[in-house]
N, C-alpha and C positions, 0 to 999 in steps of 0.2 A: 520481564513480564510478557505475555502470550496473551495477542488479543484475537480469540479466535469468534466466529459467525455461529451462531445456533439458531436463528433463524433466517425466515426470506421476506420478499415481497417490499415493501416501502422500509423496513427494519434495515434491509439492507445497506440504500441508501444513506439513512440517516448514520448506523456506522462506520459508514465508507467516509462519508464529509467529518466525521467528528475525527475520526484514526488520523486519515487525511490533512487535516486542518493540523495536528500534531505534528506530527511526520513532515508537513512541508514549511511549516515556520520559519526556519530560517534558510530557507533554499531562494536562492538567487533570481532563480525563473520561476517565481511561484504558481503563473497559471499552466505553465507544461509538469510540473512536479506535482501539483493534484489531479492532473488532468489522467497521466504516470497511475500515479498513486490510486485512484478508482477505478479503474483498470483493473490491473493487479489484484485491488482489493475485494472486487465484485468477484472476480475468477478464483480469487485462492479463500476467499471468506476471511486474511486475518488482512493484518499490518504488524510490524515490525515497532516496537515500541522507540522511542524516543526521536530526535530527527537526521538521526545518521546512524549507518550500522546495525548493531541486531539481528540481523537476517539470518541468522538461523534459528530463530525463534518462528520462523514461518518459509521451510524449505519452499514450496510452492513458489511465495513472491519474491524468494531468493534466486531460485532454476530457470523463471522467467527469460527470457533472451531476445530480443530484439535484434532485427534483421541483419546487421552488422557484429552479431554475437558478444553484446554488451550485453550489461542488467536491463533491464526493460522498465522495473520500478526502481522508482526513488530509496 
């Protein structure tokens, strides 16, 4: 499932925390893995459904890299 942004403004927000809140459930570090995850989510508009994997359902917060050329989201 592909959860992508079709709008902006406070919209955004509110489905960045909800994807977000999905996506990091059971992640160990939960406030750097939302932290990750809003990120990503505000920049590419989707998230990656379920709380692992996926990501090709959202190339953008897949291609993400992080200064040591890992994934950058969760």
């Amino acid at each position: 499932m592909h959860y992508a942004l079709r709008k902006s403004g406070s919209c955004v927000l509110g489905f960045c925390d909800s994807k977000c809140a999905v996506r990091c459930s059971k992640a160990s570090l939960q406030d750097r893995c939302l932290k990750y995850c809003g990120i990503c989510c505000e920049e590419c508009h989707c998230v990656p459904s379920g709380t692992y994997g996926n990501k090709d359902e959202c190339p953008c917060y897949r291609d993400k890299k992080n200064s040591k050329d890992g994934s950058k989201c969760p």
